[in-house]
Every structure is written in C-alpha cells, then in structure tokens.
N, C-alpha and C positions, 0 to 999 in steps of 0.2 A: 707282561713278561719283563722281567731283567735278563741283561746280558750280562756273564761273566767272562772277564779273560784271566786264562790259566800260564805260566809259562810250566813247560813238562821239563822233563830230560829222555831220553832212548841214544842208550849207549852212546853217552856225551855229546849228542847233537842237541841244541836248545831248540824248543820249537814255542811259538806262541798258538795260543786254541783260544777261539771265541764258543762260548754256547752261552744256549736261551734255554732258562729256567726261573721256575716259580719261587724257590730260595736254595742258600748256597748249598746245603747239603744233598741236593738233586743236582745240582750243577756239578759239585765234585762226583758223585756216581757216575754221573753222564760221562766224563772224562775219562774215568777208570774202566767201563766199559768200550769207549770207545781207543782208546788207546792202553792196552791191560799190559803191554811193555817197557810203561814208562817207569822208570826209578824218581823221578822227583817230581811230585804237581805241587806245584804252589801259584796260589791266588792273588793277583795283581791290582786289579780293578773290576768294579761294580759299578753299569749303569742303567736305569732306569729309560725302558724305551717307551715313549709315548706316542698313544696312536693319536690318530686324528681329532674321533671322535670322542678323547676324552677331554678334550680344552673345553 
C-alpha cells in the first residue's frame, strides 16, 4: 500500500487527509467520497509503506 496525503478546502478551512491506496487515482476517489464537500483536493505527498515481511 501507498499512503497519500491530500490537503482539501471546506468552506475555507484547510484540512490535511492521509489515505492508503494502491495508486493515485483511487486515492483521489477515496478522498472525494469521503469528503464530497471539499472545493480544493490537492496532492502533497506520496509514501511507500513497508511491511515487515517485505525486507
């Protein structure tokens, strides 16, 4: 899984959202479903989470 962090807007409050998804364009859906009020989602950072037993 990668994590994405989004920052939104809702009615000029900036808010930061972390989600985990398999690439960026299910991470922004995820976003817009979960927050369907937001006026601005823009994408910040992309990181690669590693599990254990992939070393």
């Amino acid at each position: 899984m990668i994590r994405y962090h989004f920052n939104i807007t809702i009615g000029g409050i900036k808010l930061n959202v972390n989600v985990n998804a398999n690439n960026q364009m299910t991470a922004y859906r995820k976003v817009k479903r979960l927050y369907p009020m937001a006026t601005n989602i823009h994408l910040t950072l992309t990181e690669r989470r590693w599990k254990l037993g992939m070393l």
